[in-house]
C-alpha positions, 0 to 999 in steps of 0.5 A: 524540923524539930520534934512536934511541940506535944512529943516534946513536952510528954517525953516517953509518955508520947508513946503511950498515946493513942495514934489518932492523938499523936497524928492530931499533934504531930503539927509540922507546917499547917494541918486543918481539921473538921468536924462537929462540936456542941457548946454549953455555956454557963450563966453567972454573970462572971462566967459571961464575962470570962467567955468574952475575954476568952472569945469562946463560942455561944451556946449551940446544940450541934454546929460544924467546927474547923481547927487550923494547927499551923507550927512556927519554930517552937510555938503551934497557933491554934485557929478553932472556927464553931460555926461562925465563931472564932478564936485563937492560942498560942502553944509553948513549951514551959521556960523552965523546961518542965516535961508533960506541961505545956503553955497555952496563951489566949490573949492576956491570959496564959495557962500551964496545962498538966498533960497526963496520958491515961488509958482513954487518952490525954487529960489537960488541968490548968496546973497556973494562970497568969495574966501579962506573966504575973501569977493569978492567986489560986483562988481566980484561977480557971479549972479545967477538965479537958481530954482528948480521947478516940471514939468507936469511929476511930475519930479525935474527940475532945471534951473541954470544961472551965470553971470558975474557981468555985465551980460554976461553968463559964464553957463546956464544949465537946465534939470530934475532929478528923483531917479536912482532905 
């Protein structure tokens, strides 16, 4: 099989990522991870209208979380299970070939997502948004601030934050994840 969908979109950069990091995206066939995550939820009306579509979780303090990775040619199909909750993206490469930058398509939407590799890990701001291909103006599209780092116990830990275009918090959630054995 082909390279991995993230060590093709960071190129040289792959390298530079910490092993936790490229083990969790080195997706060849179907990979399941476990662990735990806390969820945040904003509470403008607008953000409650987003996390619905989106189909993110509710707000919780601690609960056991499981992602299925499971790659089928040149996509990845992420399955997240909080709890109870569930909710599903699609993982592409950009058409026009641009490196460090994947798609991510929740639905309707879909997102250009930046892949910066720092010290720490990897970074993930919405670059674009669309809604059925067609651009959404800058001042309806999402920010992000997301990344994947290694905590003191050598885990995978992501801390994911959207916003509204003017700030206000539509979900915040954050945890760790090792491979279910």
């Amino acid at each position: 099989m082909s390279e991995s969908l993230y060590r093709q979109a960071l190129g040289a950069d792959w390298d530079r990522l910490p092993q936790t990091i490229r083990q969790l995206h080195e997706v060849d066939g179907s990979r399941v991870y476990v662990g735990e995550a806390s969820v945040e939820n904003g509470v403008t009306w607008l953000a409650r209208i987003c996390r619905v579509l989106m189909r993110f979780p509710p707000a919780t303090d601690v609960l056991p979380v499981q992602v299925t990775l499971h790659r089928k040619g040149a996509r990845e199909y992420w399955s997240r299970r909080f709890g109870t909750h569930r909710f599903h993206s699609i993982m592409s490469l950009p058409a026009d070939g641009e490196q460090g930058i994947v798609i991510e398509r929740f639905g309707l939407l879909s997102f250009r997502i930046a892949l910066p590799v720092t010290e720490q890990g990897l970074e993930m701001p919405v670059k674009r948004a669309y809604c059925l291909g067609i651009p959404l103006p800058n001042w309806l599209m999402p920010r992000s601030q997301t990344r994947e780092f290694v905590d003191a116990q050598g885990r995978f830990n992501f801390d994911v934050a959207v916003y509204l275009p003017l700030a206000a918090l539509i979900v915040r959630y954050r945890g760790w994840l090792e491979v279910k054995i």
